[in-house]
Each structure stands twice: as C-alpha cells, then as structure tokens.
N, CA, C and O atoms as a printed pandas DataFrame, in Angstrom:
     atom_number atom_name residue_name chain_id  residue_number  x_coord  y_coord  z_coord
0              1         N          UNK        A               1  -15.006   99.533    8.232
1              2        CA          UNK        A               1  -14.894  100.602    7.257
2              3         C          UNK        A               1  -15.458  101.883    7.859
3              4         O          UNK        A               1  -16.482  101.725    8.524
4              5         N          UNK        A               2  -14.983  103.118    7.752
5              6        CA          UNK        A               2  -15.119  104.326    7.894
6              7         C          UNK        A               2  -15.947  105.067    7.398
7              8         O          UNK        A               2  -15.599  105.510    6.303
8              9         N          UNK        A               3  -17.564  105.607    7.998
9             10        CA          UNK        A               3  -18.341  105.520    6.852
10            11         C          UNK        A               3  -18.369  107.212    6.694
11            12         O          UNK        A               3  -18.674  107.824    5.671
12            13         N          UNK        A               4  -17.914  107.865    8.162
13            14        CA          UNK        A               4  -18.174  109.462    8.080
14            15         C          UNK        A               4  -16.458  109.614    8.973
15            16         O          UNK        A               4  -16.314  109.542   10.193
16            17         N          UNK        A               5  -15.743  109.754    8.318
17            18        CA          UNK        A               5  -14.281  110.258    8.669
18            19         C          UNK        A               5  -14.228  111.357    9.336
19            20         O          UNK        A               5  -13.184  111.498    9.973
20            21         N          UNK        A               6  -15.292  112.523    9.447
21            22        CA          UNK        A               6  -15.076  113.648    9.992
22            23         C          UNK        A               6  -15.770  113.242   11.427
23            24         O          UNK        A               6  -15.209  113.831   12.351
24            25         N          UNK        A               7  -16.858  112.378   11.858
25            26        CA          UNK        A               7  -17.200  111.994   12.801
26            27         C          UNK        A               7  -16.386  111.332   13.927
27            28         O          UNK        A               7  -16.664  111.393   15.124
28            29         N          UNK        A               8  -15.392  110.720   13.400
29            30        CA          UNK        A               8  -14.048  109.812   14.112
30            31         C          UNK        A               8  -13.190  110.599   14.071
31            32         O          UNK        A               8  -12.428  110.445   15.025
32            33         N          UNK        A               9  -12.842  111.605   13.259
33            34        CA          UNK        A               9  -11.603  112.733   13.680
34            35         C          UNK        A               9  -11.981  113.442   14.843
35            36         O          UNK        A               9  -11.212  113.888   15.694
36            37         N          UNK        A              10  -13.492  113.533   14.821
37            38        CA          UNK        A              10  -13.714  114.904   15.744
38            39         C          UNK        A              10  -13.826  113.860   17.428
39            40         O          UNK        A              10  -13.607  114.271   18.567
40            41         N          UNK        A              11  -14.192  112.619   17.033
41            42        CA          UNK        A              11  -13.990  111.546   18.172
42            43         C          UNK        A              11  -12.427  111.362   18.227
43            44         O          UNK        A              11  -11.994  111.522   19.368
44            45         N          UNK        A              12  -11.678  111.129   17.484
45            46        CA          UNK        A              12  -10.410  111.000   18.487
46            47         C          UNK        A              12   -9.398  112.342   18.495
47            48         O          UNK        A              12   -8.177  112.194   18.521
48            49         N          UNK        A              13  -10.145  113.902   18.467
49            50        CA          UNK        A              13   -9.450  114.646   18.864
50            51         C          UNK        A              13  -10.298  114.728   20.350
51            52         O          UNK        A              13   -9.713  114.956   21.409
52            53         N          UNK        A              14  -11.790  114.501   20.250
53            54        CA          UNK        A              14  -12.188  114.229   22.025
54            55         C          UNK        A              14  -10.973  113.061   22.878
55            56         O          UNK        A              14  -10.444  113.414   23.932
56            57         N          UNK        A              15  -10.806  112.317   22.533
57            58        CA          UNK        A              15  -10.204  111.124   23.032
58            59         C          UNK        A              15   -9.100  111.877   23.532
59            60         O          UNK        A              15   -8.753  111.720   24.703
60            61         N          UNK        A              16   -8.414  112.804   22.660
61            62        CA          UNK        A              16   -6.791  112.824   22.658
62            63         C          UNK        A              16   -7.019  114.120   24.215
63            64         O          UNK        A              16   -6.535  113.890   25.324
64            65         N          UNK        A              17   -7.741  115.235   23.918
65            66        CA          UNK        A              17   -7.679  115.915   24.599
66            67         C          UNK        A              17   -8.732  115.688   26.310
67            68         O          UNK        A              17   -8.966  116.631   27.066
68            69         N          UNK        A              18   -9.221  114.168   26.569
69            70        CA          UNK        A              18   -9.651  113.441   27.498
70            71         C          UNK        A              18   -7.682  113.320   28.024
71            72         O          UNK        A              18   -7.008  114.109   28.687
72            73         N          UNK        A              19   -7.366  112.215   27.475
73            74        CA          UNK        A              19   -6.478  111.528   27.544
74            75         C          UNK        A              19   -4.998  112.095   28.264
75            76         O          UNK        A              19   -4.170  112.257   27.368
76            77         N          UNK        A              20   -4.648  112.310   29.115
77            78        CA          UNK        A              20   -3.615  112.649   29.633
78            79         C          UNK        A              20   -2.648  111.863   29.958
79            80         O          UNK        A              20   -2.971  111.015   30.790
80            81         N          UNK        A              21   -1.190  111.824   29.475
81            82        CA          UNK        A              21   -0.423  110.474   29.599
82            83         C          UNK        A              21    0.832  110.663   30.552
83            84         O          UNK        A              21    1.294  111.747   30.196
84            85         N          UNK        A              22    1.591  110.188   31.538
85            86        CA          UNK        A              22    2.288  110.634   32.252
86            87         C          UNK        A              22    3.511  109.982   31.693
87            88         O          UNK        A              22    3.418  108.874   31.166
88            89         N          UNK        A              23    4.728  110.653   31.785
89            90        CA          UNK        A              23    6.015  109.907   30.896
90            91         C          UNK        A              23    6.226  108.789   31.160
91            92         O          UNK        A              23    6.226  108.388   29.996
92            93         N          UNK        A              24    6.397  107.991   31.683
93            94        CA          UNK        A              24    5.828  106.730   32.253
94            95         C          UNK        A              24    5.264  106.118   31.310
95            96         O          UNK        A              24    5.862  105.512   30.421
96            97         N          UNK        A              25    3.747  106.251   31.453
97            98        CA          UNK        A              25    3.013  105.767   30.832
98            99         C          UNK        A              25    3.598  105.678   29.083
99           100         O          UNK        A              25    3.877  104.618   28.523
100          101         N          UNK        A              26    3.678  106.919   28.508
101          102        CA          UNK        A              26    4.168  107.170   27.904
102          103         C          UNK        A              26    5.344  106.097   27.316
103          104         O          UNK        A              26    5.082  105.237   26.475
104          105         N          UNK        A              27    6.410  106.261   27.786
105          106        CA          UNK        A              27    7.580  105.668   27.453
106          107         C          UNK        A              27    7.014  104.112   27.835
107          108         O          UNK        A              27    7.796  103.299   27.342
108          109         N          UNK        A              28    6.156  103.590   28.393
109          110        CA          UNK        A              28    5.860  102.037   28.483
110          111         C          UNK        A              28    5.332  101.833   26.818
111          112         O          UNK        A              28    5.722  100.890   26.131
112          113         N          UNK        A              29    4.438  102.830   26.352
113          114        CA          UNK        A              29    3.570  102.485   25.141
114          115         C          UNK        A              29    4.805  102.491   23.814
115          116         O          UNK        A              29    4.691  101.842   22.774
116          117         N          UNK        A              30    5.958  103.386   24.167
117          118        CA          UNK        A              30    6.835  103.710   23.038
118          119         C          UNK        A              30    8.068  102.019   23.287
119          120         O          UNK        A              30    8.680  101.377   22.434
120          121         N          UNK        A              31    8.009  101.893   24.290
121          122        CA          UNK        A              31    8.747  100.799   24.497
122          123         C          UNK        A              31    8.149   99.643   24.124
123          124         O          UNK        A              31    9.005   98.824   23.791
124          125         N          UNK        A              32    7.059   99.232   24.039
125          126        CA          UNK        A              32    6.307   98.221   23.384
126          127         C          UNK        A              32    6.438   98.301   21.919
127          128         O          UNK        A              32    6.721   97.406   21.123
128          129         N          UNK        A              33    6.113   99.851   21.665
129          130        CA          UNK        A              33    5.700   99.633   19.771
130          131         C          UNK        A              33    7.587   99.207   19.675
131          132         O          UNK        A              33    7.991   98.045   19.693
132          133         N          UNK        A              34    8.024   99.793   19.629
133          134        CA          UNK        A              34    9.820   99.625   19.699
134          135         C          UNK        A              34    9.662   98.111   19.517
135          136         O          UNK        A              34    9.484   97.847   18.328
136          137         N          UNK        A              35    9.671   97.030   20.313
137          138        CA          UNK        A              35   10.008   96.314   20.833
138          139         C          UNK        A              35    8.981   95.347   19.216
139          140         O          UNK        A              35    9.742   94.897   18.360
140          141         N          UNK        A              36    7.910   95.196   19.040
141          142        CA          UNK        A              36    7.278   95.497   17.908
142          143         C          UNK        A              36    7.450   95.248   16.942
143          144         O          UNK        A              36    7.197   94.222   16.309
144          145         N          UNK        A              37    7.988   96.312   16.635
145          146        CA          UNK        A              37    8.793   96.607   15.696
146          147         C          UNK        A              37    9.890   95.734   14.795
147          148         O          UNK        A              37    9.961   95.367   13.623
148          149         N          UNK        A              38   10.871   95.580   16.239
149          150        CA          UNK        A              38   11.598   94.831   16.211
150          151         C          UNK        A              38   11.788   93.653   15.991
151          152         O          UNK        A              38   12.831   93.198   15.522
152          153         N          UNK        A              39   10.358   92.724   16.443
153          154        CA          UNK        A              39   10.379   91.100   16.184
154          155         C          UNK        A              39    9.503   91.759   15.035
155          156         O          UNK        A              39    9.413   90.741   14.349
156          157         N          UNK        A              40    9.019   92.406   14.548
157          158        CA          UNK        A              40    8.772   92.766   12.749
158          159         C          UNK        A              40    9.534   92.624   12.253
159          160         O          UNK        A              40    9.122   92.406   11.114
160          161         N          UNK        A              41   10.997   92.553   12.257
161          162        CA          UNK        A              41   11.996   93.093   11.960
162          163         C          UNK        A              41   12.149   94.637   10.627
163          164         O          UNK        A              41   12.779   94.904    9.604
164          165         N          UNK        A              42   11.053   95.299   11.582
165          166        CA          UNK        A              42   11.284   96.646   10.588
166          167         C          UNK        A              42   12.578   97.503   11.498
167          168         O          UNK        A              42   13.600   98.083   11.131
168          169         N          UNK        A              43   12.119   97.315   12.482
169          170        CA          UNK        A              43   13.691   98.059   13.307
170          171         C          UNK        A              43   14.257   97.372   13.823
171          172         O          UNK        A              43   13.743   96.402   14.381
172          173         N          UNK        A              44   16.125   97.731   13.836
173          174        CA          UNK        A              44   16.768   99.004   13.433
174          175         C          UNK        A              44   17.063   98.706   12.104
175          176         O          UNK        A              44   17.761   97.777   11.696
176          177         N          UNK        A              45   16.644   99.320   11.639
177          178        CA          UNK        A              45   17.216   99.778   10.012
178          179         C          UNK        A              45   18.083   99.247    9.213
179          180         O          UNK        A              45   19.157   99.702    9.608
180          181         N          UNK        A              46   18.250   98.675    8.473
181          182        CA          UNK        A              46   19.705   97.918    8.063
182          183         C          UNK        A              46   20.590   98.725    7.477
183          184         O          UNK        A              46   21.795   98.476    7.462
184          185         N          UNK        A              47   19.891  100.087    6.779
185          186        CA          UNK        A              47   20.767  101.245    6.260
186          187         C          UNK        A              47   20.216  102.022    6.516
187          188         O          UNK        A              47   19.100  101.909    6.009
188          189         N          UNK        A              48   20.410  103.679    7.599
189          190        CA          UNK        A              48   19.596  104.422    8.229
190          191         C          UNK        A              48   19.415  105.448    7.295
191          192         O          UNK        A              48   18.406  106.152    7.330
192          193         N          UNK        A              49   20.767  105.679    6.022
193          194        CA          UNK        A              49   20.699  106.298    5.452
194          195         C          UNK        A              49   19.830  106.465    3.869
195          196         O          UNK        A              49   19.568  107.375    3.083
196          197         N          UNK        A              50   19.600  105.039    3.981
197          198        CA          UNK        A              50   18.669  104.557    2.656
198          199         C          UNK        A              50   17.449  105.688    2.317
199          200         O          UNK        A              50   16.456  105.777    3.038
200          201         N          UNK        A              51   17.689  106.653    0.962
201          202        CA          UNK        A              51   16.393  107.402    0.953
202          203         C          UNK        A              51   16.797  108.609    1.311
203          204         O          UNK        A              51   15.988  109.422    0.862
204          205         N          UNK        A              52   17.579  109.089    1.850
205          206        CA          UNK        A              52   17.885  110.308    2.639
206          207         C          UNK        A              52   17.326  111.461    1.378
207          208         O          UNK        A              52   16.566  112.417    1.532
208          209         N          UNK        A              53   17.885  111.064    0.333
209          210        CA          UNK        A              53   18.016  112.024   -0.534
210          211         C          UNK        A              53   16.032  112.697   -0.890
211          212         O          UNK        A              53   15.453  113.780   -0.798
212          213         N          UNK        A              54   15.751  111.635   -1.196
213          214        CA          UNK        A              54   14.474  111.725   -0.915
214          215         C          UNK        A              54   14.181  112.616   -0.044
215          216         O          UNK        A              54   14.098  113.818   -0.296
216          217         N          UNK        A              55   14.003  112.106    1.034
217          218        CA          UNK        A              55   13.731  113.196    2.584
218          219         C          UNK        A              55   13.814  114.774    2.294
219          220         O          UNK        A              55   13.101  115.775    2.365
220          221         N          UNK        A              56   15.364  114.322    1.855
221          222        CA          UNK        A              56   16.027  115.993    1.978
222          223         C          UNK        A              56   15.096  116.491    0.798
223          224         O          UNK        A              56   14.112  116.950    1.379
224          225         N          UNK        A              57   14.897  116.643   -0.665
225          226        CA          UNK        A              57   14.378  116.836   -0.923
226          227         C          UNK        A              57   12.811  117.264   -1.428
227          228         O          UNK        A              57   12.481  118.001   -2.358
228          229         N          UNK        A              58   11.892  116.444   -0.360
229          230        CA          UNK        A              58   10.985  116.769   -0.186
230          231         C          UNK        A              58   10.901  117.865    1.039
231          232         O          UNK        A              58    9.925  118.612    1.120
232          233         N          UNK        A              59   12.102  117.922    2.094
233          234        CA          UNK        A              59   11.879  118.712    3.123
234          235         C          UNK        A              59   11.895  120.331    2.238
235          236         O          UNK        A              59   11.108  121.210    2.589
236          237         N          UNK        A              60   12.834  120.544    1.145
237          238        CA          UNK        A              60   13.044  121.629    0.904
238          239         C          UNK        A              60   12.091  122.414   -0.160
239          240         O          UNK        A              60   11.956  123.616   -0.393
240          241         N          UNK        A              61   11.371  121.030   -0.815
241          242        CA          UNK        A              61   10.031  121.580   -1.614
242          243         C          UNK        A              61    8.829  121.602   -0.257
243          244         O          UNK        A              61    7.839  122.275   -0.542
244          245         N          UNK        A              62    8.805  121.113    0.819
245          246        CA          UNK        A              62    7.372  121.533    2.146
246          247         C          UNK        A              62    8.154  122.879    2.313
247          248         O          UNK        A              62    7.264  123.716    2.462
248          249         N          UNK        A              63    9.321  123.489    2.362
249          250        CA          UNK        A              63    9.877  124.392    3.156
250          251         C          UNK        A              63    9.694  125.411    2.590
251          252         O          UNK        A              63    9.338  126.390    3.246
252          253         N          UNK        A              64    9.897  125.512    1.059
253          254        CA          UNK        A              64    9.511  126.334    0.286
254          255         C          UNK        A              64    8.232  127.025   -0.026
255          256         O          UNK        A              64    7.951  128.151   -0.438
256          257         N          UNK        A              65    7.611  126.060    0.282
257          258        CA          UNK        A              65    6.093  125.962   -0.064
258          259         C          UNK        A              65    5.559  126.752    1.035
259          260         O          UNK        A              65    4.734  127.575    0.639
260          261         N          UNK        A              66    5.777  126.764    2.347
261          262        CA          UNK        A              66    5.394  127.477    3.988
262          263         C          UNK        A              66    6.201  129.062    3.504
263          264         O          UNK        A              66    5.736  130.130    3.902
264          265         N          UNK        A              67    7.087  129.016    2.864
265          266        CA          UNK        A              67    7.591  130.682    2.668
266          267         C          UNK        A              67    6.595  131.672    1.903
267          268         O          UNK        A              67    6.564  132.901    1.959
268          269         N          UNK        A              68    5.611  130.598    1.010
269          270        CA          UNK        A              68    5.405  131.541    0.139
270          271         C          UNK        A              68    4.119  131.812    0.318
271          272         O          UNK        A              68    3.581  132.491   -0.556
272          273         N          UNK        A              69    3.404  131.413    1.340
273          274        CA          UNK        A              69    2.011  131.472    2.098
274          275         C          UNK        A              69    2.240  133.201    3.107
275          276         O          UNK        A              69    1.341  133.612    3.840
C-alpha cells in the first residue's frame, strides 16, 4: 500500500529521467506486454470498434474544455 503518493511520483519521475531506453530495448518490452496480452486474451480485440462512440465523445468534451483555458 502507498502510504505518501507524492513521494513515489517524485521517485519514479527520478527513475524515468535516470532511465534511458534504446528502440531495441524498447520494442523488446512492447513486444512482451503484446505478447501478454495476448495469452490474456485481452488482445486483439474482438470488435475494435466497440465504444468508439464513447471515445469520440469524451475526446470532444477534453477538447472543448483545453479551448476555454
């Protein structure tokens, strides 16, 4: 359990900006979660479009919301 959240943010923005990843590296870690995923069977999608509407609509109430700032 997480007892000071701002203590571990400010630790894994140290981490992140330690951390340098080469595409490589990179694409090995994205190819694993992928892979993952997959014997999860959360991916690929059985309907990619499932929800869209959703999406779209929340994109255009965040979008709105950044105009008026």
């Amino acid at each position: 359990m997480v007892k000071n959240a701002r203590l571990l943010a400010k630790f894994e923005d140290e981490q992140l900006r330690k951390e340098r990843l080469s595409y490589a590296q990179a694409l090995k870690i994205f190819e694993a979660m992928w892979k993952e995923a997959v014997k999860l069977g959360v991916l690929p999608l059985k309907d990619p479009l499932e929800g869209i509407e959703t999406d779209i609509e929340l994109a255009r109430v965040l979008n709105s919301c950044s105009k008026s700032l």
